[in-house]
Jmol script that loads the backbone (N, CA, C; Angstrom):
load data "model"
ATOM      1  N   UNK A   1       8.919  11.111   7.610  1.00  0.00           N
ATOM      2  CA  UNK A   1       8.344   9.780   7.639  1.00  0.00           C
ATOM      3  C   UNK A   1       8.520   9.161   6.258  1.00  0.00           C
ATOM      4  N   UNK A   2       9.107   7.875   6.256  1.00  0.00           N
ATOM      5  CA  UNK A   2       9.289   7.307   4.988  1.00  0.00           C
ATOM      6  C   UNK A   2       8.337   6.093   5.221  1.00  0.00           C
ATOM      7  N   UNK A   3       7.768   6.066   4.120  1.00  0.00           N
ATOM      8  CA  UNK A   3       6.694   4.939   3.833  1.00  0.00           C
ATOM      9  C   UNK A   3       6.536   4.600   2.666  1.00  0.00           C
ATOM     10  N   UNK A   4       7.143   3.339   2.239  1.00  0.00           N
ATOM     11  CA  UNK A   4       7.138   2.157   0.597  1.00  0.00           C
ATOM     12  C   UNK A   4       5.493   2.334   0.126  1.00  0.00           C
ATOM     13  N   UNK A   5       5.308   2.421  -0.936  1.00  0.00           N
ATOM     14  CA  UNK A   5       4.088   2.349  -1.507  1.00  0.00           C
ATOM     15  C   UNK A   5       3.988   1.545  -2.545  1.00  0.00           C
ATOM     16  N   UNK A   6       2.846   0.638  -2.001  1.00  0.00           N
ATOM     17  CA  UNK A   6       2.723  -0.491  -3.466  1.00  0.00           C
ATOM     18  C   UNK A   6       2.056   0.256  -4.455  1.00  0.00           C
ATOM     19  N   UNK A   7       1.662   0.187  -5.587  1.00  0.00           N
ATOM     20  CA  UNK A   7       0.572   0.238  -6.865  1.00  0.00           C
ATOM     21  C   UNK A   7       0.279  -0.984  -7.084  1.00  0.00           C
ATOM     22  N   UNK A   8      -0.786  -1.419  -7.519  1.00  0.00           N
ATOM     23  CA  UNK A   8      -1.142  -2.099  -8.293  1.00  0.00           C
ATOM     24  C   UNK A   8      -2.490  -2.147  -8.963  1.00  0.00           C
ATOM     25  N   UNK A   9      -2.335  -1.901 -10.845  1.00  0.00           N
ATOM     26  CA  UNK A   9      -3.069  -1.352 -11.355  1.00  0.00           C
ATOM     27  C   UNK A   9      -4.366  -2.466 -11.547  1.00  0.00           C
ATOM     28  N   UNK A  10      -4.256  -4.036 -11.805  1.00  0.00           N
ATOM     29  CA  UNK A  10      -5.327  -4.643 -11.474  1.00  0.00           C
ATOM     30  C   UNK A  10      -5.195  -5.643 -10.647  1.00  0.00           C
ATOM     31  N   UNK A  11      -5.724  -5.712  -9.464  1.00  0.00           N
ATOM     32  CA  UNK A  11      -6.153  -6.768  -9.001  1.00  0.00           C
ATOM     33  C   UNK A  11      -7.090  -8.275  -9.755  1.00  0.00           C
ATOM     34  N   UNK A  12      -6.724  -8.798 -10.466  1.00  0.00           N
ATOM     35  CA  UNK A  12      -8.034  -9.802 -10.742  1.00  0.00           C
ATOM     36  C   UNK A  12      -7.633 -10.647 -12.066  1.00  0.00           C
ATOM     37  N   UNK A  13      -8.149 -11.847 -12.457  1.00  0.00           N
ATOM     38  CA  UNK A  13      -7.830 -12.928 -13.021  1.00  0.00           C
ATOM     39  C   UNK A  13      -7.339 -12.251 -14.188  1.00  0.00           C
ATOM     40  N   UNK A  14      -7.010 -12.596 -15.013  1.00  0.00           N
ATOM     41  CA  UNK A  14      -7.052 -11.800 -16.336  1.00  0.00           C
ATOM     42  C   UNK A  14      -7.560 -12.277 -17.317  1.00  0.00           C
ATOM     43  N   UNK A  15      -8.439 -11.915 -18.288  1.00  0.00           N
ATOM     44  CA  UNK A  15      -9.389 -12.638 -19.070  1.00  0.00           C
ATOM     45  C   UNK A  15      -8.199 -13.308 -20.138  1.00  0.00           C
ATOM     46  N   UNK A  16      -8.949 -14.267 -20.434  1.00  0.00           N
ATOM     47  CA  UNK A  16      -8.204 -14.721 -21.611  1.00  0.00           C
ATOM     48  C   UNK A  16      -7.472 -14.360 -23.155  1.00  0.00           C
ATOM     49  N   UNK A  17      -8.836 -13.161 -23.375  1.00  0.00           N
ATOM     50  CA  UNK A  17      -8.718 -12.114 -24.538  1.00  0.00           C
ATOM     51  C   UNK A  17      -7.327 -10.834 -24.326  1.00  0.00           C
ATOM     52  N   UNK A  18      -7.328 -10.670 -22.787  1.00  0.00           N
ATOM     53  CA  UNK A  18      -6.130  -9.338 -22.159  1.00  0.00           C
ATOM     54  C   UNK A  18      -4.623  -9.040 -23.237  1.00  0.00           C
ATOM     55  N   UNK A  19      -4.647  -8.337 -23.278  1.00  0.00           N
ATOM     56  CA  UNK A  19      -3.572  -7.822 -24.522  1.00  0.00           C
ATOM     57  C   UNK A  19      -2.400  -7.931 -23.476  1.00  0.00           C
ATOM     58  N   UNK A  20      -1.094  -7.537 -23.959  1.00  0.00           N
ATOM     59  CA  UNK A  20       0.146  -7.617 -23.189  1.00  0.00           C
ATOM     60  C   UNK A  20       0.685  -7.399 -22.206  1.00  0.00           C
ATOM     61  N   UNK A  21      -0.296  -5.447 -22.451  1.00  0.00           N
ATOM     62  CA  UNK A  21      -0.163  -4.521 -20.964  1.00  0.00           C
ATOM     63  C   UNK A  21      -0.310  -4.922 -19.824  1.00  0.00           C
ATOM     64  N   UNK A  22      -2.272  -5.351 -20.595  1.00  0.00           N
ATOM     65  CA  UNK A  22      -3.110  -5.684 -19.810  1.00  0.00           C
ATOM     66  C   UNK A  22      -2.562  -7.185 -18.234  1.00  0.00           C
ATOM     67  N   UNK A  23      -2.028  -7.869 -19.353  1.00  0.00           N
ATOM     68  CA  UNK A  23      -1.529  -8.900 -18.557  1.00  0.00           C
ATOM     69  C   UNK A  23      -0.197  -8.666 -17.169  1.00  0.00           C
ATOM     70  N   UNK A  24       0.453  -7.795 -17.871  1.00  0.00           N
ATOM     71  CA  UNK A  24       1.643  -7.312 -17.349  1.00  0.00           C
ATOM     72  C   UNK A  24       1.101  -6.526 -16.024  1.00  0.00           C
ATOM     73  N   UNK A  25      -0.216  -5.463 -15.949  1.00  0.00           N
ATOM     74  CA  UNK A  25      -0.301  -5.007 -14.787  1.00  0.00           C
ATOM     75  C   UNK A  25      -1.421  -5.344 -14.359  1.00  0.00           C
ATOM     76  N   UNK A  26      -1.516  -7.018 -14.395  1.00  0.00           N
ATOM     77  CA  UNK A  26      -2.314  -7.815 -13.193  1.00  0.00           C
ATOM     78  C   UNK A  26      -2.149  -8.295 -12.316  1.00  0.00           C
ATOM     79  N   UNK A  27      -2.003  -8.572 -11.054  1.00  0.00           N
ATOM     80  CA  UNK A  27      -1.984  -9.604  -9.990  1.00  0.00           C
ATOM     81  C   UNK A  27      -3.167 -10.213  -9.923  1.00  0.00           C
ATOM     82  N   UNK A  28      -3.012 -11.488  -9.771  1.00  0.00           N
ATOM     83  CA  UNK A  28      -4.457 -11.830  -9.389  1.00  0.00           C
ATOM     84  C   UNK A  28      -4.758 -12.222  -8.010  1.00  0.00           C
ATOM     85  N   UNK A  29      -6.094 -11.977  -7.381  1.00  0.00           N
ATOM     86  CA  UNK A  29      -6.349 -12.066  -6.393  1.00  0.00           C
ATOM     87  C   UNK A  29      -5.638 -12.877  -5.168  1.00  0.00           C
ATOM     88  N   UNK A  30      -5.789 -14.304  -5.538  1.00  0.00           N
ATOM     89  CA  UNK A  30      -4.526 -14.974  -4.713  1.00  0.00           C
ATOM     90  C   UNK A  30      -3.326 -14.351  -4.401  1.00  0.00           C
ATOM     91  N   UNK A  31      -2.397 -14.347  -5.874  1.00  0.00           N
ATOM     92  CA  UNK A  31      -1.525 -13.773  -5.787  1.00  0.00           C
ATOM     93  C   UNK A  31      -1.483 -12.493  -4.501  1.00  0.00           C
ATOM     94  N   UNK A  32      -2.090 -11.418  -4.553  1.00  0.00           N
ATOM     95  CA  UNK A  32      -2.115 -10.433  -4.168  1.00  0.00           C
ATOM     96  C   UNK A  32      -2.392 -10.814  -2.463  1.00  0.00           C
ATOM     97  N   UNK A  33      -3.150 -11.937  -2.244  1.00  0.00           N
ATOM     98  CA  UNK A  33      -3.647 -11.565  -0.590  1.00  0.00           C
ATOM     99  C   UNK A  33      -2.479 -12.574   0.132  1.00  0.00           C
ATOM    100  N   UNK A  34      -1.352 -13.234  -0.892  1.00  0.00           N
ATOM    101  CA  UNK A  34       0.105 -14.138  -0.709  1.00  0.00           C
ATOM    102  C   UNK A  34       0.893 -12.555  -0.295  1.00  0.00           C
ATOM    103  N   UNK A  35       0.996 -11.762  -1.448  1.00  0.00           N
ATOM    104  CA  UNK A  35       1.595 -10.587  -1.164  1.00  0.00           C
ATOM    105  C   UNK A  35       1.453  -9.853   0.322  1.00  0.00           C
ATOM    106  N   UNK A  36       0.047  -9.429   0.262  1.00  0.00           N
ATOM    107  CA  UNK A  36      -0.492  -9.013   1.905  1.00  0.00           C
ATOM    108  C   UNK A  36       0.092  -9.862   3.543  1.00  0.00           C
ATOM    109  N   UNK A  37      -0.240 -11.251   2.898  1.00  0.00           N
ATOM    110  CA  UNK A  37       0.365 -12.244   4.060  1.00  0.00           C
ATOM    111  C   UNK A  37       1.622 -11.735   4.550  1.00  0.00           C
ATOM    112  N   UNK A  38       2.164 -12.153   3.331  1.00  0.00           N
ATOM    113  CA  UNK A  38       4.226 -12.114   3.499  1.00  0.00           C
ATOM    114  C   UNK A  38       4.162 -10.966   4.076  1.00  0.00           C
ATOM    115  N   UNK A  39       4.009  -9.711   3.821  1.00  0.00           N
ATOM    116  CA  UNK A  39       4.554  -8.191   4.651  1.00  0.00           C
ATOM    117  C   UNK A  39       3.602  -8.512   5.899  1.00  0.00           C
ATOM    118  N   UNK A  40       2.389  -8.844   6.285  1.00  0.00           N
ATOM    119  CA  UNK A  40       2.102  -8.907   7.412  1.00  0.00           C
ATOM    120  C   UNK A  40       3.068  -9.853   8.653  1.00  0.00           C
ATOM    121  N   UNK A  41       3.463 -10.695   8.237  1.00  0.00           N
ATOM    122  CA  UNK A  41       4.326 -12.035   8.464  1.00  0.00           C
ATOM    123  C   UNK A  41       5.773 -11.694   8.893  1.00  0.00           C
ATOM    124  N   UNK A  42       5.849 -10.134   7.933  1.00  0.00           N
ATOM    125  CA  UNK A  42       7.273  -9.805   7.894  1.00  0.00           C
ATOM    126  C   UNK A  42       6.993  -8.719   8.602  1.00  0.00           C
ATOM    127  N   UNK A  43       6.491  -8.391   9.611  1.00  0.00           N
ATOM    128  CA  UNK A  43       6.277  -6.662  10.349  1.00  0.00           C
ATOM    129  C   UNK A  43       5.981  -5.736   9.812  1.00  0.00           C
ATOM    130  N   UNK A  44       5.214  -6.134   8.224  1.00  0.00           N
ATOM    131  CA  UNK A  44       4.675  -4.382   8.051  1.00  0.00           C
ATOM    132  C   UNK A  44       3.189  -4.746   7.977  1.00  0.00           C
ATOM    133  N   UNK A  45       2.589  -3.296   8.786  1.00  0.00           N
ATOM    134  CA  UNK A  45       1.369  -3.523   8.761  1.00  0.00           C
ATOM    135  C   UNK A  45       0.920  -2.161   7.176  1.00  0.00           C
ATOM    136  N   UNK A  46      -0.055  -2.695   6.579  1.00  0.00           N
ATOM    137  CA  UNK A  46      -0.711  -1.800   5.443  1.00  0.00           C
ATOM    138  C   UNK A  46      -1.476  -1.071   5.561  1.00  0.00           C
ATOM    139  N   UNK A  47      -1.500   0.441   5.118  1.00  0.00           N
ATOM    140  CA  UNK A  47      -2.365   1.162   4.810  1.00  0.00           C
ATOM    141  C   UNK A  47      -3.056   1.733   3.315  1.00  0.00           C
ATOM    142  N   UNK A  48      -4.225   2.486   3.284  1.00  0.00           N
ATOM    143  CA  UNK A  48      -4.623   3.070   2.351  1.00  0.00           C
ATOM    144  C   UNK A  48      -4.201   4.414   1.826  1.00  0.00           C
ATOM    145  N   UNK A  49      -3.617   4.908   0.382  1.00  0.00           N
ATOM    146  CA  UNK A  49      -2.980   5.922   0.532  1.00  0.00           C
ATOM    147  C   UNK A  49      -3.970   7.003   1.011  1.00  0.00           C
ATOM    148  N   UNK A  50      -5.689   7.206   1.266  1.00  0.00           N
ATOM    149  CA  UNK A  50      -5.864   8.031   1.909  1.00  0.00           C
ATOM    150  C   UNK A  50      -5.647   8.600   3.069  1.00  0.00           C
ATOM    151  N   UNK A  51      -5.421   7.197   3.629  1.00  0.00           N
ATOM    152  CA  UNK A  51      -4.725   7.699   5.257  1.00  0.00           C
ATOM    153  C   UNK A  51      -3.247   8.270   5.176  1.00  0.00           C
ATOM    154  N   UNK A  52      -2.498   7.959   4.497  1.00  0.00           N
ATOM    155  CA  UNK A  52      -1.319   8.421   4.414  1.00  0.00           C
ATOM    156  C   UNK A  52      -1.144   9.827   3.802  1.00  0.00           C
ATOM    157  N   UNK A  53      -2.005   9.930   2.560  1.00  0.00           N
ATOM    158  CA  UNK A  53      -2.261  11.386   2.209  1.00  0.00           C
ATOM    159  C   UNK A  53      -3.177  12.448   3.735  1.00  0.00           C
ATOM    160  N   UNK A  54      -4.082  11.930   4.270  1.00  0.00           N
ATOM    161  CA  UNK A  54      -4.559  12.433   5.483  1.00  0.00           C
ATOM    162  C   UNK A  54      -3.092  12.855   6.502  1.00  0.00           C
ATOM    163  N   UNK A  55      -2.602  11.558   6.503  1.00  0.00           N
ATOM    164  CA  UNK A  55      -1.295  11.998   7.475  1.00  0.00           C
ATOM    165  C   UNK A  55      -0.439  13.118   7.051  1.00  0.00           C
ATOM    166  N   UNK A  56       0.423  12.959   5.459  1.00  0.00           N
ATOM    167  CA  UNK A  56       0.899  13.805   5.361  1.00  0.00           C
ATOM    168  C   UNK A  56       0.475  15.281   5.437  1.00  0.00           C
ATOM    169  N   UNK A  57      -0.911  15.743   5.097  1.00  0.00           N
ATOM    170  CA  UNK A  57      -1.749  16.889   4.901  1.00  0.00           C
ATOM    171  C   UNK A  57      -2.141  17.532   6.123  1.00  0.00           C
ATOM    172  N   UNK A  58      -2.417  16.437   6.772  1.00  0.00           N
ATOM    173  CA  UNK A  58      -3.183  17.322   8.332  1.00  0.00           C
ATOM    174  C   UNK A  58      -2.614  17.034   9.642  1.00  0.00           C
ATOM    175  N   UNK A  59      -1.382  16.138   9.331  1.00  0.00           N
ATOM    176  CA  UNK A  59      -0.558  15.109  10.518  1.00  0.00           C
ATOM    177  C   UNK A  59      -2.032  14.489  11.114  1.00  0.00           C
ATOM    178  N   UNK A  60      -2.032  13.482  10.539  1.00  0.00           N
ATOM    179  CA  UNK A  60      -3.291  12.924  11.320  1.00  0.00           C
ATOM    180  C   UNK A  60      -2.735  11.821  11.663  1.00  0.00           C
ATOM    181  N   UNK A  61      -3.697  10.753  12.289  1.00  0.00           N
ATOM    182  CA  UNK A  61      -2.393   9.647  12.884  1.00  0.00           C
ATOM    183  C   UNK A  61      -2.800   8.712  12.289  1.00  0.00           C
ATOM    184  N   UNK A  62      -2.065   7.645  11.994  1.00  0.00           N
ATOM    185  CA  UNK A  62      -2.196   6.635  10.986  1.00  0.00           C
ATOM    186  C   UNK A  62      -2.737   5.536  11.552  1.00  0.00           C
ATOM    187  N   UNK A  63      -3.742   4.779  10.925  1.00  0.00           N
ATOM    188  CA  UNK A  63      -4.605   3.481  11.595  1.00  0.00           C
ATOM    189  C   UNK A  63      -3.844   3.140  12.776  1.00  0.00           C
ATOM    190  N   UNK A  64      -4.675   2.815  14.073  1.00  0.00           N
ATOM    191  CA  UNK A  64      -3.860   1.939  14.992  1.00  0.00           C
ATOM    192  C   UNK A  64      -2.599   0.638  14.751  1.00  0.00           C
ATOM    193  N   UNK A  65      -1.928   0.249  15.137  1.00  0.00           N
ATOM    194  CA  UNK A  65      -1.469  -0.995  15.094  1.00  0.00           C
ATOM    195  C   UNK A  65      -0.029  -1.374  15.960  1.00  0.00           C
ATOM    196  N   UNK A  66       0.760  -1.767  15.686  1.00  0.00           N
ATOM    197  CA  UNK A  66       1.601  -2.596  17.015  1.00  0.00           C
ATOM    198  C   UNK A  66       2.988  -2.112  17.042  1.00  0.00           C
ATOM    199  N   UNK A  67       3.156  -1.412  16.133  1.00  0.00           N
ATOM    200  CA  UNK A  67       4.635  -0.685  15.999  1.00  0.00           C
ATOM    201  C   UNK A  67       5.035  -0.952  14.546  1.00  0.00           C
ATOM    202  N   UNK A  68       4.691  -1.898  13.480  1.00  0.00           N
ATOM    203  CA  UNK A  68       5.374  -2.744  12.880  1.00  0.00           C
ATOM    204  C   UNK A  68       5.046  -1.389  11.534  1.00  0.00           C
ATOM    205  N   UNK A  69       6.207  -1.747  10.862  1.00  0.00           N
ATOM    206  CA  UNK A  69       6.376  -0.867   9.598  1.00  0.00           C
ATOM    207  C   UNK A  69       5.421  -0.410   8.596  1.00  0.00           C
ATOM    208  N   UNK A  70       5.298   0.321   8.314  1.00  0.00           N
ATOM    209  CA  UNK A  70       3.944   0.639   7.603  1.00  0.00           C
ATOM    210  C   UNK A  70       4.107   0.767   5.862  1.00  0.00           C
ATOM    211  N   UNK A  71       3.445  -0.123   5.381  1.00  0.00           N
ATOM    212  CA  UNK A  71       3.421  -0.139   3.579  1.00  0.00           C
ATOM    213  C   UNK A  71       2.427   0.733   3.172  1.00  0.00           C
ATOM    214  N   UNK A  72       1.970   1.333   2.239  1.00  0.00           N
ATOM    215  CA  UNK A  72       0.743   1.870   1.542  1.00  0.00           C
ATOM    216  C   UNK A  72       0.696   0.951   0.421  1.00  0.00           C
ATOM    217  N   UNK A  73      -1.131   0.787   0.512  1.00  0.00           N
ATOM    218  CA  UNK A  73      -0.748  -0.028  -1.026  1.00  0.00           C
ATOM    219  C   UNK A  73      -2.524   0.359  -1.527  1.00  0.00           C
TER     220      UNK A  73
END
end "model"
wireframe off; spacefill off
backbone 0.3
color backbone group
């Protein structure tokens, strides 16, 4: 089973003070639920990597849904 996995280290506005990193591994909220849309929009439905770690570990079955490709994020 192959399954794309997002990261993303912050979700959320970024303060004004945020150093370089900091800025570099933000999405901000909008941003992020634009992200969610588009792959929903585009046939993949998302999971949590616990379910996917559950799947790989115990073959457990992965959230219900409609056939459509599955992201972890």
């Amino acid at each position: 089973m192959r399954v794309p996995i997002l990261m993303y280290h912050h979700i959320a506005d970024v303060p004004p003070v945020a150093d370089a990193i900091r800025r570099d591994l933000s999405v901000t909220p909008a941003a992020f639920a634009e992200q969610m849309r588009y792959l929903a929009a585009n046939g993949h439905r998302t999971i949590n990597l616990a379910d996917l770690v559950n799947r790989l570990l115990n073959n457990a079955a992965l959230p219900t849904g409609d056939g459509n490709e599955v992201v972890a994020v």
